[in-house]
Structures are given as C-alpha cells and as structure tokens.
C-alpha positions in Angstrom: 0.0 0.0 0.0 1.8 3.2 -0.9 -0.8 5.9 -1.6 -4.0 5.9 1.0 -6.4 9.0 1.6 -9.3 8.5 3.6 -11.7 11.4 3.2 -14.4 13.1 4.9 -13.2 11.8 8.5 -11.6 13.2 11.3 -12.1 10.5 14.2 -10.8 7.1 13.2 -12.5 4.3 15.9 -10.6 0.9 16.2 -13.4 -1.6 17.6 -11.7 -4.8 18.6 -14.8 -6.7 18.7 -16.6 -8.0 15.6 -19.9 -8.0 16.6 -19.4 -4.5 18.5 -17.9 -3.5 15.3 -21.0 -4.7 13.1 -23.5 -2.6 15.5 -21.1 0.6 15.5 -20.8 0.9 12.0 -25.1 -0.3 11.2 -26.6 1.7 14.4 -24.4 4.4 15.4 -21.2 5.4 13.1 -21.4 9.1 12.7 -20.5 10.6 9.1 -17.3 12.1 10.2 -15.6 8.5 11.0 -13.8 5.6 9.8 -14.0 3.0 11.6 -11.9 -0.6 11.7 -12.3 -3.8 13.0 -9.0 -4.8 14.9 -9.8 -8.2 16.2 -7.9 -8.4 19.1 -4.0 -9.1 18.8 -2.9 -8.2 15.6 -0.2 -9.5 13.8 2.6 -8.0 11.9 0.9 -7.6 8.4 -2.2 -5.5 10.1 0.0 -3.7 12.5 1.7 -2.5 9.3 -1.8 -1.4 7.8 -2.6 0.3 11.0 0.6 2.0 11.0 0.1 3.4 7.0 -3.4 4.3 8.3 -2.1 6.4 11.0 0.5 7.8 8.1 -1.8 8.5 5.7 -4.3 10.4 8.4 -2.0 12.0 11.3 -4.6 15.0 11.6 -7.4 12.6 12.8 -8.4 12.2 16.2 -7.7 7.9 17.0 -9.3 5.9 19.2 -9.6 2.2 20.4 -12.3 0.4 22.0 -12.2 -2.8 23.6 -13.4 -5.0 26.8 -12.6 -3.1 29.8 -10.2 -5.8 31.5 -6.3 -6.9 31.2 -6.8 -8.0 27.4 -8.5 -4.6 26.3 -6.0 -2.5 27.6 -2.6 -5.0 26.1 -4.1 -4.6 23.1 -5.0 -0.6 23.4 -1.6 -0.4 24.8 0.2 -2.3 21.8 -1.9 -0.4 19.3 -0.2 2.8 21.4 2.7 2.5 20.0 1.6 2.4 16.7 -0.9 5.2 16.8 0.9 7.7 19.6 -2.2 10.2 20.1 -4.7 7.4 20.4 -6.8 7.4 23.1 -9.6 5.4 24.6 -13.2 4.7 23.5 -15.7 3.8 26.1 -13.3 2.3 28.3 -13.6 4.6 31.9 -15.0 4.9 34.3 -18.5 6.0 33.3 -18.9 3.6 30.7 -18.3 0.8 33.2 -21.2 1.8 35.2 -23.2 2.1 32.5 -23.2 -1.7 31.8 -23.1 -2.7 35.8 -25.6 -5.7 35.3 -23.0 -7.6 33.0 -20.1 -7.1 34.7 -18.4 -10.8 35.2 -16.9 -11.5 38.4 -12.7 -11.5 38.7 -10.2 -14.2 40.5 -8.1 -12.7 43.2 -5.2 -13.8 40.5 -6.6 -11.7 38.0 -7.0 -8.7 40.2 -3.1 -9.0 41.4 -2.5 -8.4 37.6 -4.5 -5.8 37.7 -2.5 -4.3 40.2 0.8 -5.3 38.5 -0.6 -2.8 35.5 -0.5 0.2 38.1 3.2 -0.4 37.9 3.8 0.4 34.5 3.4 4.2 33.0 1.8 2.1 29.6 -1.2 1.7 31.5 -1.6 5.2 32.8 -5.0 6.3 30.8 -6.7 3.0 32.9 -5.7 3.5 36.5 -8.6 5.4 37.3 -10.9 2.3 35.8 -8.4 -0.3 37.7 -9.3 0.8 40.7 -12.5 0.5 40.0 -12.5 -2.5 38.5 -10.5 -3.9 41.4 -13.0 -1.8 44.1 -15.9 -4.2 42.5 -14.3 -7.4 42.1 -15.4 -6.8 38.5 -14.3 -6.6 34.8 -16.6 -5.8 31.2 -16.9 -7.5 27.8 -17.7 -5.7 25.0 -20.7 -6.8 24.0 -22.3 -5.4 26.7 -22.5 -2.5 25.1 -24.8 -3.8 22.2 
C-alpha cells in the first residue's frame, strides 16, 4: 500500500470486537468516521496497515475500543505504540457503570494483575478504571454494550 487518503473523516474508531464493530458501523457510526475492526492481537501484516493508516491520516483524532479488562488494555496499549495520540473509547469509568448488570466476576489472581498494571506508565489512561475494577471485584466485555 503506498498511496491511502481517507476522506471526509476526522475521528478514526478501532473496535476490537466483531460484533461491536458490526453494531457501531449499522446503528451508530457518525458521518465524520472511519472506523476498523482490529480483532484483538494483531499481527505483523495489520499492525503494518494500521501503522500506514495512522501515516496517511495523522490530523485525525484515533481511538480504540475494547473490553474493559487486562486483554482490552494490552491490546490498546500495543496499538499505542503504533498510533501515539490514540486514546480510549468507552473504556472509563462512566462507561463501566453504564453496563453494571454484566459485569463478570474476577479471581483474586486476576486482580493482582491488575494491580501489577498500576506499575507500568503504559497503562496510565486506565488506573482510574483499575481501581475501580479492582474496588468491584469486576471486569466488562464488550458486548455489553450492544
């Protein structure tokens, strides 16, 4: 791919999951954005695309959406260093409590990871939504949101 140009959008949305993807772009994509389906941990062929997307539309705001546990934010976090302004998409606090009656129930291992990702700067844009997480013995999938 050498020449992309993606026009009339400013906000570029990576949605990691399919089905979340499927509803954001047939009930509630906005004309302004493009939108992608990531699929979770990418490889090195689509972390190339994503980085000649970023290229190719630098002036665009970026964001990534994805369950709101230790998987969602590895994968925002990796997609970070691709995409250096990109920020998250209904992944705080507020959309947490939004979806409280599917929130799934978290080991005492899992919340010790949790902890772990306090440690490290990477994971700075999430603390607030850790504690929370940890606060409530509770993490979110995605499709709660559909």
């Amino acid at each position: 791919m050498k020449n992309l140009k993606i026009k009339n959008a400013n906000k570029i949305i990576f949605i990691e999951n399919k089905a979340n993807y499927i509803d954001y772009i047939q009930n509630k994509m906005n004309k302004n954005e493009f939108v992608v389906y990531h699929g979770g941990m990418y490889g090195e062929i689509k972390g190339q695309f994503f980085k000649k997307l970023y290229e190719a539309t630098k002036e665009s705001e970026f964001y990534h959406w994805s369950d709101i546990d230790i998987g969602g934010f590895k994968i925002f976090s990796r997609l970070r260093k691709v995409i250096p302004n990109l920020k998250p998409y209904m992944m705080d606090k507020e959309a947490f409590y939004s979806k409280k009656k599917y929130w799934k129930e978290m080991s005492e291992e899992y919340k010790n990871k949790l902890v772990k990702l306090k440690e490290n700067k990477e994971y700075n844009d999430f603390y607030e939504i850790i504690d929370e997480m940890i606060k409530n013995n509770s993490k979110l999938e995605q499709e709660a949101f559909i």
